[in-house]
N, CA, C and O atoms as a Tripos MOL2 file, in Angstrom:
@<TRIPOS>MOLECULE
protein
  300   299    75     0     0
PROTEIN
NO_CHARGES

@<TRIPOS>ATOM
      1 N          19.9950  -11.4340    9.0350 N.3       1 UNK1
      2 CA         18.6760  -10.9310    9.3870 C.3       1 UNK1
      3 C          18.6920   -9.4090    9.4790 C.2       1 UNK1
      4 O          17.7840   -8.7770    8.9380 O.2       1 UNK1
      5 N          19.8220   -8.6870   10.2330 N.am      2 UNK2
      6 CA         19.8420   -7.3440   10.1880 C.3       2 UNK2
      7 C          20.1920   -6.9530    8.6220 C.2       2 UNK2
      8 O          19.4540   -6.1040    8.1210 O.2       2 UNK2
      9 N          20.9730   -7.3540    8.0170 N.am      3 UNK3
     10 CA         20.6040   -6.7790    6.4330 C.3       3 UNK3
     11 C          19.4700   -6.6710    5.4410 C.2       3 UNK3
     12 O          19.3410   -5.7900    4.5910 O.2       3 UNK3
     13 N          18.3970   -8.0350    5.7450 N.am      4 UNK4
     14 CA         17.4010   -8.0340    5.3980 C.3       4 UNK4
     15 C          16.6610   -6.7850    5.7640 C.2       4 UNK4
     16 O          16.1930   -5.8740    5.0810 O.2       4 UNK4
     17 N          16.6960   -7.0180    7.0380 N.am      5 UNK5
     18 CA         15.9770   -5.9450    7.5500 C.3       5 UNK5
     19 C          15.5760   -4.3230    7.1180 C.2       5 UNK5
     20 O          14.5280   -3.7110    6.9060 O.2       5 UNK5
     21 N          17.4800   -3.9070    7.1150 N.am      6 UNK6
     22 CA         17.8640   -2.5890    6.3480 C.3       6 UNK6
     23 C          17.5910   -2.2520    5.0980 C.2       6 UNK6
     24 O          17.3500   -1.0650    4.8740 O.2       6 UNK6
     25 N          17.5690   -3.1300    4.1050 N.am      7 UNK7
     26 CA         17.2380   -3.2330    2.8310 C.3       7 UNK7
     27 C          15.4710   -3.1950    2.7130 C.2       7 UNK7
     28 O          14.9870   -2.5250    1.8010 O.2       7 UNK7
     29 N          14.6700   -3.8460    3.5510 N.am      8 UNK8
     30 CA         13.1450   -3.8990    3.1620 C.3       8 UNK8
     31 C          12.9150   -2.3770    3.7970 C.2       8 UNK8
     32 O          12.1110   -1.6220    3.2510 O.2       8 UNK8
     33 N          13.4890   -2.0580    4.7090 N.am      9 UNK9
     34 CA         13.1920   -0.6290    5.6890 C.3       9 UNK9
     35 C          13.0850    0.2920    4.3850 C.2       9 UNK9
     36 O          11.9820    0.6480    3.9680 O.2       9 UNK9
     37 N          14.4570    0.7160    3.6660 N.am     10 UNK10
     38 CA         15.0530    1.3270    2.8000 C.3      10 UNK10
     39 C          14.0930    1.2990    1.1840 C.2      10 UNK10
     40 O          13.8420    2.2150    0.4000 O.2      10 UNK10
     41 N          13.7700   -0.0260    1.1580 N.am     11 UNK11
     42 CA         12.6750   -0.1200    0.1190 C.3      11 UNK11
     43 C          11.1290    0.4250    0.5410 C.2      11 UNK11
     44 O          10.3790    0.8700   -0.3280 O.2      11 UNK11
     45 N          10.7690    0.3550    1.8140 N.am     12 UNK12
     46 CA          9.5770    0.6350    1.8600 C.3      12 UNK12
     47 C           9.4260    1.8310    1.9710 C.2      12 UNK12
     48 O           8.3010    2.2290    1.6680 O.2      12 UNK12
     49 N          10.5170    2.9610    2.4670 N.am     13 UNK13
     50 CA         10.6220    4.0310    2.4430 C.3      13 UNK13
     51 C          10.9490    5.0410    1.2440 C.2      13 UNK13
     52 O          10.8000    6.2570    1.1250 O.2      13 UNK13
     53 N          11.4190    4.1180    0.4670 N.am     14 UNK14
     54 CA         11.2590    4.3820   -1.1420 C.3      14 UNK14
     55 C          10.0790    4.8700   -1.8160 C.2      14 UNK14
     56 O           9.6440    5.8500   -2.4220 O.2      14 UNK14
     57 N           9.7300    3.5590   -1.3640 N.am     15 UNK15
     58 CA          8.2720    3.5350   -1.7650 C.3      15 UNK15
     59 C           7.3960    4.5160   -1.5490 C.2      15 UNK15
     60 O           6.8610    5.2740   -2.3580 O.2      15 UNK15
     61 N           7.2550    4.4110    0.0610 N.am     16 UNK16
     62 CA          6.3450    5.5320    0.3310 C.3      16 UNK16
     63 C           6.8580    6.8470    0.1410 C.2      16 UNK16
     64 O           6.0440    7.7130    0.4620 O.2      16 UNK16
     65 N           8.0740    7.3180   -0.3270 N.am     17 UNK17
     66 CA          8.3650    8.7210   -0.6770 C.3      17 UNK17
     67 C           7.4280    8.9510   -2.3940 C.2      17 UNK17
     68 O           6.8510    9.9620   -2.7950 O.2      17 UNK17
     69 N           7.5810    7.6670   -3.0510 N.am     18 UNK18
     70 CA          7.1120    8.0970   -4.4940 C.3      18 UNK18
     71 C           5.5850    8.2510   -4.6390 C.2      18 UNK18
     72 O           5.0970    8.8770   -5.5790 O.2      18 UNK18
     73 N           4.6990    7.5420   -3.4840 N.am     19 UNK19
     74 CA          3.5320    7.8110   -3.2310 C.3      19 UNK19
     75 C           2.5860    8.6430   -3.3520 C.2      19 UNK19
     76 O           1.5350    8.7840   -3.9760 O.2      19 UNK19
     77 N           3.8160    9.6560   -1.8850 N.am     20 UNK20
     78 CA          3.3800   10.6910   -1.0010 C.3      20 UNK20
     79 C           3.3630   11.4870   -2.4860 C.2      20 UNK20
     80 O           2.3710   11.9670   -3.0350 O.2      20 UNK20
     81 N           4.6470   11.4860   -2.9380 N.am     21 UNK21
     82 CA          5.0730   12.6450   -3.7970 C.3      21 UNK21
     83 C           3.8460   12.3830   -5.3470 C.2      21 UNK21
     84 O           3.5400   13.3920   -5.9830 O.2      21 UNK21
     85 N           3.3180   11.1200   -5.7480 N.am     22 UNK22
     86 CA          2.1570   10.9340   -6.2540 C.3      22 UNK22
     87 C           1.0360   11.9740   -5.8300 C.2      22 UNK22
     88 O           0.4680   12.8460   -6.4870 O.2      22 UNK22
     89 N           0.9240   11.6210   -4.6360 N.am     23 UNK23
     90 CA         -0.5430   12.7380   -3.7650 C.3      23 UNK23
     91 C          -0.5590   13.5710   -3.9340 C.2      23 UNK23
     92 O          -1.6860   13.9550   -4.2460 O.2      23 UNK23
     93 N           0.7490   14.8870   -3.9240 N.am     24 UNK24
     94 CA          0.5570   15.8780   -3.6180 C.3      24 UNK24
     95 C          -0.2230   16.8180   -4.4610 C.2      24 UNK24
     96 O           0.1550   16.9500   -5.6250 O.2      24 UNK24
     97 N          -1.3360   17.5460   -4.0180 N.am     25 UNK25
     98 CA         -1.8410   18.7180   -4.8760 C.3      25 UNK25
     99 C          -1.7130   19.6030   -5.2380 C.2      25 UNK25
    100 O          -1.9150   20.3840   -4.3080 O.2      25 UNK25
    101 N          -1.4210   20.2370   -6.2940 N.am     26 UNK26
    102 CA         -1.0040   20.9840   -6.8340 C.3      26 UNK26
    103 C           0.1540   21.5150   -6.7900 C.2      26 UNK26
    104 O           0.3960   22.6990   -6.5540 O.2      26 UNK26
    105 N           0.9940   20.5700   -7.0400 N.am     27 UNK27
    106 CA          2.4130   20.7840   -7.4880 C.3      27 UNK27
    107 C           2.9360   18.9980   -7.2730 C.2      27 UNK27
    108 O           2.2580   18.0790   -6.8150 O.2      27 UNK27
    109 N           4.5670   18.9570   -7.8630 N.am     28 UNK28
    110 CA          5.0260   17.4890   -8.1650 C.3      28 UNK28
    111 C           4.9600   16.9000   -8.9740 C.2      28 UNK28
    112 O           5.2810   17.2680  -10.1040 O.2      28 UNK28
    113 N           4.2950   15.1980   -8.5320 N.am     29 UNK29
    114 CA          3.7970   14.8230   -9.4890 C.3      29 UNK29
    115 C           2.4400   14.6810   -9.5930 C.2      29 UNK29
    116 O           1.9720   14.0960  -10.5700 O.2      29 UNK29
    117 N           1.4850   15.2880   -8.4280 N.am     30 UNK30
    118 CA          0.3600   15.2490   -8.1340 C.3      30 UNK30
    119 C          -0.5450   15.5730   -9.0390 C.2      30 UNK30
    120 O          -1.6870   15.1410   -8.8810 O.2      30 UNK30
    121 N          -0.1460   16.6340  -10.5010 N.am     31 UNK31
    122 CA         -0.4040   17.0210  -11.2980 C.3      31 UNK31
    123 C          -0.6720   15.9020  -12.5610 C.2      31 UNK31
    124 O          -1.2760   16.3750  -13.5230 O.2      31 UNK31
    125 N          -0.3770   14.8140  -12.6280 N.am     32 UNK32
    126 CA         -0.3510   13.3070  -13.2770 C.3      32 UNK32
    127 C          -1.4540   12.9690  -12.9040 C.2      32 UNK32
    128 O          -2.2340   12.7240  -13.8240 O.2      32 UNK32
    129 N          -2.1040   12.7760  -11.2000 N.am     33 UNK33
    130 CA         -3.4400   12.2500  -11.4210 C.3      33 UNK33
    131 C          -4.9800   13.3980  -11.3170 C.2      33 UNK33
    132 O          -6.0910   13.1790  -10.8360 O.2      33 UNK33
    133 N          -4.4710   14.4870  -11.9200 N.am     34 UNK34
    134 CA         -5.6710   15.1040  -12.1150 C.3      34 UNK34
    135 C          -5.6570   16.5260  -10.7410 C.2      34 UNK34
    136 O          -6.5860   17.3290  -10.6530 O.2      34 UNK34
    137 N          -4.2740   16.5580   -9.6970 N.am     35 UNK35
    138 CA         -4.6100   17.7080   -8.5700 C.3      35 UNK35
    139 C          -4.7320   18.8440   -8.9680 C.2      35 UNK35
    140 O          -4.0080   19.2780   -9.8640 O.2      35 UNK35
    141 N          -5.4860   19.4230   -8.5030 N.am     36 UNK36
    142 CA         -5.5760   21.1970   -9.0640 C.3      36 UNK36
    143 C          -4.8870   21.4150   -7.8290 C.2      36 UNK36
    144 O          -4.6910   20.5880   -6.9380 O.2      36 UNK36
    145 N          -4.3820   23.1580   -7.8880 N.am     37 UNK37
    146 CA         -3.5660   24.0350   -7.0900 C.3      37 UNK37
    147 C          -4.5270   24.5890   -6.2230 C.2      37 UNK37
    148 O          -4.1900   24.8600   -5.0700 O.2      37 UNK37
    149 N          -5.8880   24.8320   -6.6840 N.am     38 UNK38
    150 CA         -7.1100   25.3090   -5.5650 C.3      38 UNK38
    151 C          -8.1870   24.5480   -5.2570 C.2      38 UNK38
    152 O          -8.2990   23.3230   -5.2670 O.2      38 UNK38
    153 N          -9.1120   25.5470   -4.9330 N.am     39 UNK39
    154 CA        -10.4030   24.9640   -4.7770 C.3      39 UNK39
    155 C         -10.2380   24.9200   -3.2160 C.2      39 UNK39
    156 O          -9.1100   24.7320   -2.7590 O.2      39 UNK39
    157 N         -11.3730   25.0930   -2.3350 N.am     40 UNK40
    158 CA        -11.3320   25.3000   -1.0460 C.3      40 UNK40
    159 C         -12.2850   24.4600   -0.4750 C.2      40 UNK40
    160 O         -12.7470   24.7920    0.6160 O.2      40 UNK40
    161 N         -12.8280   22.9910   -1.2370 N.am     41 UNK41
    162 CA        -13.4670   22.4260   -0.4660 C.3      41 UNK41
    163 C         -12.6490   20.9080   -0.7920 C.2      41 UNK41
    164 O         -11.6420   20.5190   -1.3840 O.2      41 UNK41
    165 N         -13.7420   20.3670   -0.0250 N.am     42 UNK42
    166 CA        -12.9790   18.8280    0.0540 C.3      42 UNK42
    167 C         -13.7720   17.6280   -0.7250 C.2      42 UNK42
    168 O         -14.9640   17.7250   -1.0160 O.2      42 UNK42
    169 N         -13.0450   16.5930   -0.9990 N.am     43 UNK43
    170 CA        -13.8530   15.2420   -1.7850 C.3      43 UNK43
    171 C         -13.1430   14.3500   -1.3290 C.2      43 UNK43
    172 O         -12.0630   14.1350   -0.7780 O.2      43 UNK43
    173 N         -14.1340   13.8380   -1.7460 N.am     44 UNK44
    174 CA        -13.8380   12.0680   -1.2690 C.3      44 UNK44
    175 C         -12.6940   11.3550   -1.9140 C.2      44 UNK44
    176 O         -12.3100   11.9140   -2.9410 O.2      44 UNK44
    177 N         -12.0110   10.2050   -1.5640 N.am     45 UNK45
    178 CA        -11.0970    9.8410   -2.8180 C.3      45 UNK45
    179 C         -11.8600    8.6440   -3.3290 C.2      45 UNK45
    180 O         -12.5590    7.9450   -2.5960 O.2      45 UNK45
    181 N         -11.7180    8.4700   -4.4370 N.am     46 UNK46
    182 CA        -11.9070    7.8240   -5.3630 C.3      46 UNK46
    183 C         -10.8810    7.2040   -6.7780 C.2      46 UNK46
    184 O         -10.0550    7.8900   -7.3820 O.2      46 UNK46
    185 N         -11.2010    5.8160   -7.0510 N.am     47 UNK47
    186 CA        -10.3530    5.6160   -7.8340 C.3      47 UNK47
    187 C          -8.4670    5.2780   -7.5210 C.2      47 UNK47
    188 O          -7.8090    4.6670   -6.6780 O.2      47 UNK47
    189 N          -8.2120    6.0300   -8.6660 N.am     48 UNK48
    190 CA         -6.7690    5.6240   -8.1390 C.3      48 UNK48
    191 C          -6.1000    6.2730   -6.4690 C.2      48 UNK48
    192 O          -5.4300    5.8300   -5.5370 O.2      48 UNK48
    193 N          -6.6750    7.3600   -6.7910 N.am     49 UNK49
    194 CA         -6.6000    8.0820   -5.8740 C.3      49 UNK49
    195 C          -6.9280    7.4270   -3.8130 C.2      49 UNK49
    196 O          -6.2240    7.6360   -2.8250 O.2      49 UNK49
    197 N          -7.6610    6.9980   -3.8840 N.am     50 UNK50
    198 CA         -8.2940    5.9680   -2.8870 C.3      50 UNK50
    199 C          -7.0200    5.2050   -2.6320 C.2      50 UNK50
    200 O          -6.2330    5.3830   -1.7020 O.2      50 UNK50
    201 N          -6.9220    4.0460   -3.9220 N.am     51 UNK51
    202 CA         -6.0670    2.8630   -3.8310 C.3      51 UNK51
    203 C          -4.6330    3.3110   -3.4430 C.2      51 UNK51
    204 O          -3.8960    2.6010   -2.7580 O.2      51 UNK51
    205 N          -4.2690    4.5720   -3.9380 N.am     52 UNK52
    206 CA         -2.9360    5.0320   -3.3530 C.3      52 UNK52
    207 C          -2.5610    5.1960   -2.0950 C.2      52 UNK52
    208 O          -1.6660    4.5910   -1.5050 O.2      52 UNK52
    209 N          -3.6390    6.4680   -1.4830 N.am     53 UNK53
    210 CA         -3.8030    6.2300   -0.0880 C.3      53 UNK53
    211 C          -3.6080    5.1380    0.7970 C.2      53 UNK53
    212 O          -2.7940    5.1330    1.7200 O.2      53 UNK53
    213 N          -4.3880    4.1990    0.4870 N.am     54 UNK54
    214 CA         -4.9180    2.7860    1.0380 C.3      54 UNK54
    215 C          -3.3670    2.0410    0.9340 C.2      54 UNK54
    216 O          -2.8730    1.5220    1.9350 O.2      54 UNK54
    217 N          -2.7050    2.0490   -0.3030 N.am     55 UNK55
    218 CA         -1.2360    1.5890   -0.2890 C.3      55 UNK55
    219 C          -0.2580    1.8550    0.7830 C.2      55 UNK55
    220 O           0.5230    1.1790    1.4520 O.2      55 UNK55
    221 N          -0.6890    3.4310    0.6700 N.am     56 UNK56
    222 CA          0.4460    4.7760    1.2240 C.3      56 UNK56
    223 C           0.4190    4.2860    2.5830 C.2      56 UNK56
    224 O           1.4500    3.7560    2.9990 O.2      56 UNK56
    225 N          -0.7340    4.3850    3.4620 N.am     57 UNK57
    226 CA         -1.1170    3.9020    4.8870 C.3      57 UNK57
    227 C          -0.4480    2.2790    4.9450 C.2      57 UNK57
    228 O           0.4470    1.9910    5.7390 O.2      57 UNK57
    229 N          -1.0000    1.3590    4.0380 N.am     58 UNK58
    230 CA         -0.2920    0.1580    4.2550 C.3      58 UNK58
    231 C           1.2690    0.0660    4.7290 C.2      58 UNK58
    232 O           1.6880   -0.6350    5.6510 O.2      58 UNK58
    233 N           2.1360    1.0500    3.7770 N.am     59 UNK59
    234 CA          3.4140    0.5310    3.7640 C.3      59 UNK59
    235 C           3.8210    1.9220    4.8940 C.2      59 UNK59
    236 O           4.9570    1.9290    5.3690 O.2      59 UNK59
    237 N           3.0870    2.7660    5.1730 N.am     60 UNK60
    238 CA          3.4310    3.4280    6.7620 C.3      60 UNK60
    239 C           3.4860    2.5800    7.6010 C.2      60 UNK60
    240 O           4.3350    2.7720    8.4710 O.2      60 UNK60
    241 N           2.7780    1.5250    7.6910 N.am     61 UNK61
    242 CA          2.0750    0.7350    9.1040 C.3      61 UNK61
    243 C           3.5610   -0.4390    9.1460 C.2      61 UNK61
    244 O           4.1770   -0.8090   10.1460 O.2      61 UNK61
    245 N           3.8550   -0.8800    7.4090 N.am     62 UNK62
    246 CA          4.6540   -1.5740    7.1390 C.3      62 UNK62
    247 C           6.3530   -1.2930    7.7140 C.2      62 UNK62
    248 O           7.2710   -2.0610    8.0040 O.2      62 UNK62
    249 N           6.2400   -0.1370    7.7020 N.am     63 UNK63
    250 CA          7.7030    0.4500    7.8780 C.3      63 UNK63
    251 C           8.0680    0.7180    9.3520 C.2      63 UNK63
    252 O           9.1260    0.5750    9.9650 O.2      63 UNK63
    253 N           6.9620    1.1120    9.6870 N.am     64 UNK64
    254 CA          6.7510    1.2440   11.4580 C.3      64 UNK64
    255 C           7.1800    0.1280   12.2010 C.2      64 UNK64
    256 O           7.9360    0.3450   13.1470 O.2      64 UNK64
    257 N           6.7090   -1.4640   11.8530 N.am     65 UNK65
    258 CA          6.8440   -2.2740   12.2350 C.3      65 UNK65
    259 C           7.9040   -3.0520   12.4450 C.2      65 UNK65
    260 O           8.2660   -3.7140   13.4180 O.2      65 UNK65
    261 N           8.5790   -2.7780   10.8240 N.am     66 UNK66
    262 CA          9.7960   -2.9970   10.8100 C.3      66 UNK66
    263 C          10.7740   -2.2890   11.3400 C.2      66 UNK66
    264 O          11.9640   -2.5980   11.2790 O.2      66 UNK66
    265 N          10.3460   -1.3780   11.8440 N.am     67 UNK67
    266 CA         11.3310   -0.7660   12.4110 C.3      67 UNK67
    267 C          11.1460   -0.7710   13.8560 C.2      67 UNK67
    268 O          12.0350   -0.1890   14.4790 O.2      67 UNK67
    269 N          10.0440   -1.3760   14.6510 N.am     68 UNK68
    270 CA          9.7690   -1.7750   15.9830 C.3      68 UNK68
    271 C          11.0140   -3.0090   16.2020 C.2      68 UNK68
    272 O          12.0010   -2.9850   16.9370 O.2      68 UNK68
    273 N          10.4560   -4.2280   15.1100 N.am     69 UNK69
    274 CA         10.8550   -5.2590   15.1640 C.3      69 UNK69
    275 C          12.9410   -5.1070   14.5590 C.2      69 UNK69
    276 O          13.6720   -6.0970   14.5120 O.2      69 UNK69
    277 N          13.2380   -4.1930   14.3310 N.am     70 UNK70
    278 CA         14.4220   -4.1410   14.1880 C.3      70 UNK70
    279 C          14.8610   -3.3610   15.5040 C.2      70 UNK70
    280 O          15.9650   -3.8270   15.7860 O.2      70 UNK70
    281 N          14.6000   -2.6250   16.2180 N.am     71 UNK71
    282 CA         14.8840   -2.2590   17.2830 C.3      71 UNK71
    283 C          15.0050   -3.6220   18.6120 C.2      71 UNK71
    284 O          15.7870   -3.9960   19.4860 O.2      71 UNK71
    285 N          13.8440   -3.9350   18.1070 N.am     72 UNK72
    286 CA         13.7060   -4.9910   19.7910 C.3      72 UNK72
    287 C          14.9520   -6.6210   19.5940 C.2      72 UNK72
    288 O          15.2890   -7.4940   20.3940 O.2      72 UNK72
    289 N          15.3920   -6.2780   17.7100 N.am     73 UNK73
    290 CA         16.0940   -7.4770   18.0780 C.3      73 UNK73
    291 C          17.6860   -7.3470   18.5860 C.2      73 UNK73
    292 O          18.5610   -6.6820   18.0300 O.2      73 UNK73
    293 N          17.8380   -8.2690   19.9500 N.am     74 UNK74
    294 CA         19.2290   -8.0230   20.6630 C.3      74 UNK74
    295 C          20.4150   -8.1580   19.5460 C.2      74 UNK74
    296 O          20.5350   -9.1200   18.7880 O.2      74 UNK74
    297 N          21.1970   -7.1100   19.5820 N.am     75 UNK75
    298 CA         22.5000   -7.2890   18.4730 C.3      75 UNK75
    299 C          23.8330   -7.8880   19.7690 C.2      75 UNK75
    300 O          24.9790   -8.1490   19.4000 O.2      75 UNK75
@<TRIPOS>BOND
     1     1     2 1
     2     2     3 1
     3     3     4 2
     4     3     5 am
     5     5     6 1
     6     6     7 1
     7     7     8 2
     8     7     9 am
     9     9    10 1
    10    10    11 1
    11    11    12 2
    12    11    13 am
    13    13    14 1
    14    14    15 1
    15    15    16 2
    16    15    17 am
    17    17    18 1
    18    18    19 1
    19    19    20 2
    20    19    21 am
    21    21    22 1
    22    22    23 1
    23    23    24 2
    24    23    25 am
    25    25    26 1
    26    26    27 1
    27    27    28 2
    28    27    29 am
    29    29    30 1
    30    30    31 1
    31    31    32 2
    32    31    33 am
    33    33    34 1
    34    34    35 1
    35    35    36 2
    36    35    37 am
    37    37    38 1
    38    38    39 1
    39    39    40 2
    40    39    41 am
    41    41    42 1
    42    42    43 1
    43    43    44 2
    44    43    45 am
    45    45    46 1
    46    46    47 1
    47    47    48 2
    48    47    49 am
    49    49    50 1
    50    50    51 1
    51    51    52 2
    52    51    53 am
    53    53    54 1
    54    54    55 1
    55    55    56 2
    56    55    57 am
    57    57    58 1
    58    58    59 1
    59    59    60 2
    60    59    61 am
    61    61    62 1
    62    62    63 1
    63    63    64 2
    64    63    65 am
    65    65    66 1
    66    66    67 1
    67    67    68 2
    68    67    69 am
    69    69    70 1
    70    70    71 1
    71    71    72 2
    72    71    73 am
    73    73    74 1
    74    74    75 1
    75    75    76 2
    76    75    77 am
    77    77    78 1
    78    78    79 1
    79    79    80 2
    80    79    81 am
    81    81    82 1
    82    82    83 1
    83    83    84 2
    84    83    85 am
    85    85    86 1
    86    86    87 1
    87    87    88 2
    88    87    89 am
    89    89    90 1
    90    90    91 1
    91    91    92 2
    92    91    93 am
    93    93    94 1
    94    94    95 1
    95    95    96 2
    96    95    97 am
    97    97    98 1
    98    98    99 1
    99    99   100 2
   100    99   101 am
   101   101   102 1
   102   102   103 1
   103   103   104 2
   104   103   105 am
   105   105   106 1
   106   106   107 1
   107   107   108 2
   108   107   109 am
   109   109   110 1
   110   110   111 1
   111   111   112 2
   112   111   113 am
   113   113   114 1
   114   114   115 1
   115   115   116 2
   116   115   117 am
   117   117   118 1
   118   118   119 1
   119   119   120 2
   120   119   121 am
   121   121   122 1
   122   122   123 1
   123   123   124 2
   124   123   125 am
   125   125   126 1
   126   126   127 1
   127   127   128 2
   128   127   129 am
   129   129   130 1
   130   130   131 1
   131   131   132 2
   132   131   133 am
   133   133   134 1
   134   134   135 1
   135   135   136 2
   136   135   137 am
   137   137   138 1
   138   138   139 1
   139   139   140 2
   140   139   141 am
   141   141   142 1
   142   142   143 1
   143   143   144 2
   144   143   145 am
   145   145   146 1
   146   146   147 1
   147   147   148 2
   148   147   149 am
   149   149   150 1
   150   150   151 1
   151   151   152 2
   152   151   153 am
   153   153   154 1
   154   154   155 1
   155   155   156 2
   156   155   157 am
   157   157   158 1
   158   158   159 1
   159   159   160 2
   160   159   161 am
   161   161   162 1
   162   162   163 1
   163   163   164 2
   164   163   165 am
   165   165   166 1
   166   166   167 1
   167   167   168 2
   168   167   169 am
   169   169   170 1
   170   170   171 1
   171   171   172 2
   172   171   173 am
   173   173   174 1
   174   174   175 1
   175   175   176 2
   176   175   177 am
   177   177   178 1
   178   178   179 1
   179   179   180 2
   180   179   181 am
   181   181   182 1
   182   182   183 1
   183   183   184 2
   184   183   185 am
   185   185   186 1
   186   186   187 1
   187   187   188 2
   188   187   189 am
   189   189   190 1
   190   190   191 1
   191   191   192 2
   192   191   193 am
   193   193   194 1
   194   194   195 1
   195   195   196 2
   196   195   197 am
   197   197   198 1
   198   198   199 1
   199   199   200 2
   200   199   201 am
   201   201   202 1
   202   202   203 1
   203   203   204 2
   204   203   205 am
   205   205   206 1
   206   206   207 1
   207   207   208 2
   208   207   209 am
   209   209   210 1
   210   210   211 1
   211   211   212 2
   212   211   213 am
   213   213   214 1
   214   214   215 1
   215   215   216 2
   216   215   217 am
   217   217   218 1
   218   218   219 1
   219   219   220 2
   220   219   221 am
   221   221   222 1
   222   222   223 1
   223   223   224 2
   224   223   225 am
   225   225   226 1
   226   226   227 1
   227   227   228 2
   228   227   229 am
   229   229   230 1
   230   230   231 1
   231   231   232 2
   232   231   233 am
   233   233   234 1
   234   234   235 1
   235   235   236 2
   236   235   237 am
   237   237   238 1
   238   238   239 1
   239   239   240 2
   240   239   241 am
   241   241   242 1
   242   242   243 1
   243   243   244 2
   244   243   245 am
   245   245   246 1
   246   246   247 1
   247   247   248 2
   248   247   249 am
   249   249   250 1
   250   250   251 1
   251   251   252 2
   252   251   253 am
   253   253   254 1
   254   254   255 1
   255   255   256 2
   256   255   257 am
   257   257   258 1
   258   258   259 1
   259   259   260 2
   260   259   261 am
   261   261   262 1
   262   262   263 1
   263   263   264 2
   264   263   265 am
   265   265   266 1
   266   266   267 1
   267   267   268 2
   268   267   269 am
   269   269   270 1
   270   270   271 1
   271   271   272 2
   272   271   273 am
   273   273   274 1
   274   274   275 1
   275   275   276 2
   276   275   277 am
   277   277   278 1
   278   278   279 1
   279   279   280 2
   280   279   281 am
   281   281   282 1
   282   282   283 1
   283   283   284 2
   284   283   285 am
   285   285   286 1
   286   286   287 1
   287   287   288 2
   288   287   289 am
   289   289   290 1
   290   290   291 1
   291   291   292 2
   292   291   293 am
   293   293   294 1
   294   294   295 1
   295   295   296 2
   296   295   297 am
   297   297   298 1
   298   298   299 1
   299   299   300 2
@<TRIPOS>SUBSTRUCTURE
     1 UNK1         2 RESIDUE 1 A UNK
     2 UNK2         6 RESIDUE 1 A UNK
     3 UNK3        10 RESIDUE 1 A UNK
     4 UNK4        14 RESIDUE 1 A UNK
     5 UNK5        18 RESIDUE 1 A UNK
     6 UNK6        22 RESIDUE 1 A UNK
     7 UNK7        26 RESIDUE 1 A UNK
     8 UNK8        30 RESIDUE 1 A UNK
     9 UNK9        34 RESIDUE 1 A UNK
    10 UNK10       38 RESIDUE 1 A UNK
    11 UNK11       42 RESIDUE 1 A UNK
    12 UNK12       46 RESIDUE 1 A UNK
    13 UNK13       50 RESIDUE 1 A UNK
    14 UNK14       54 RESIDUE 1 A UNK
    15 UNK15       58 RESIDUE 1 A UNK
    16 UNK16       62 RESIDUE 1 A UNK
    17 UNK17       66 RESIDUE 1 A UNK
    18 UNK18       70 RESIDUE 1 A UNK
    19 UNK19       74 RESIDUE 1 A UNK
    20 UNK20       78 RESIDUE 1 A UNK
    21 UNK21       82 RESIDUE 1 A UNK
    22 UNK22       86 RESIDUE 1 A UNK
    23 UNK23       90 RESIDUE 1 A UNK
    24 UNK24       94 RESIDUE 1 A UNK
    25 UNK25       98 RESIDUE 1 A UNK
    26 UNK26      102 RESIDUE 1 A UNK
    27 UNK27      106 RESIDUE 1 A UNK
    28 UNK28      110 RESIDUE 1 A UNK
    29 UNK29      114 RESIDUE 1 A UNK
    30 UNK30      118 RESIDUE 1 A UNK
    31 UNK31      122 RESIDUE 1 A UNK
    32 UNK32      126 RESIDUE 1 A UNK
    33 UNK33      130 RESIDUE 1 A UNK
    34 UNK34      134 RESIDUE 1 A UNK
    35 UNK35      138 RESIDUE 1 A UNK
    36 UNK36      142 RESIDUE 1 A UNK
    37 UNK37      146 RESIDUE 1 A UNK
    38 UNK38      150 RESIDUE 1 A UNK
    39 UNK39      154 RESIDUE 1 A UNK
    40 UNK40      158 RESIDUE 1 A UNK
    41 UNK41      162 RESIDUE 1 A UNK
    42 UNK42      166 RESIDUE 1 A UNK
    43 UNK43      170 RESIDUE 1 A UNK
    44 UNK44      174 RESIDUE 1 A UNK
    45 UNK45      178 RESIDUE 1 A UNK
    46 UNK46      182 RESIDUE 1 A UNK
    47 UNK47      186 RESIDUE 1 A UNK
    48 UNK48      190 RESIDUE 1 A UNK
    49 UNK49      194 RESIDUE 1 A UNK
    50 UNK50      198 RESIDUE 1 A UNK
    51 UNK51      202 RESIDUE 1 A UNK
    52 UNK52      206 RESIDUE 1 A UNK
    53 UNK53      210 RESIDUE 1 A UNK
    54 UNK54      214 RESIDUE 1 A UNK
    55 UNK55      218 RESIDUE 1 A UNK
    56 UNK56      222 RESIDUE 1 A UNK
    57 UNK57      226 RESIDUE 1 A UNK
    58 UNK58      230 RESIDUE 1 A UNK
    59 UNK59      234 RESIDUE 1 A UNK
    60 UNK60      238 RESIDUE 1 A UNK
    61 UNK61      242 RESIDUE 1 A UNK
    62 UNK62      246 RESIDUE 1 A UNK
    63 UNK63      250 RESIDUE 1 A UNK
    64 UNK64      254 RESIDUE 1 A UNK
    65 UNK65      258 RESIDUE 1 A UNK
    66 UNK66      262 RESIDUE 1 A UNK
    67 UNK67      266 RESIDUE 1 A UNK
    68 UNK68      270 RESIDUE 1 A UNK
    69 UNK69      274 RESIDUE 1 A UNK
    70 UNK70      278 RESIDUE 1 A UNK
    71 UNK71      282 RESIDUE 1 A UNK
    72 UNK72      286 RESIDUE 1 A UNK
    73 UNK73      290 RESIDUE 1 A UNK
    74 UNK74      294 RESIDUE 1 A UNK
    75 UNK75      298 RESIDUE 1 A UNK
């Protein structure tokens, strides 16, 4: 159970590194879904952009948990 554990932790944190690094604007790979380097106002997300987020937050919430629930179990 603790290996399981380490391994999904390790994957979800994977994950959400290639995400984040998806998002970023203007510079990375953020440049793939369309980020510019300026512009000084804000928009909405939309599209892929949205669904990434919406992922990104999922597997935060995901990783958190698992890592509650790997703490509280007695070794």
């Amino acid at each position: 159970m603790d290996f399981l554990l380490q391994v999904s932790s390790i994957v979800v944190a994977i994950l959400m590194i290639v995400l984040i690094m998806l998002q970023v604007k203007g510079g990375a790979l953020g440049n793939l879904l369309g980020g510019d380097a300026g512009g000084g106002f804000s928009h909405t997300r939309r599209g892929l952009e949205k669904t990434l987020f919406q992922i990104t937050v999922f597997l935060a919430i995901a990783f958190m948990g698992i890592s509650l629930f790997s703490a509280a179990i007695p070794r």
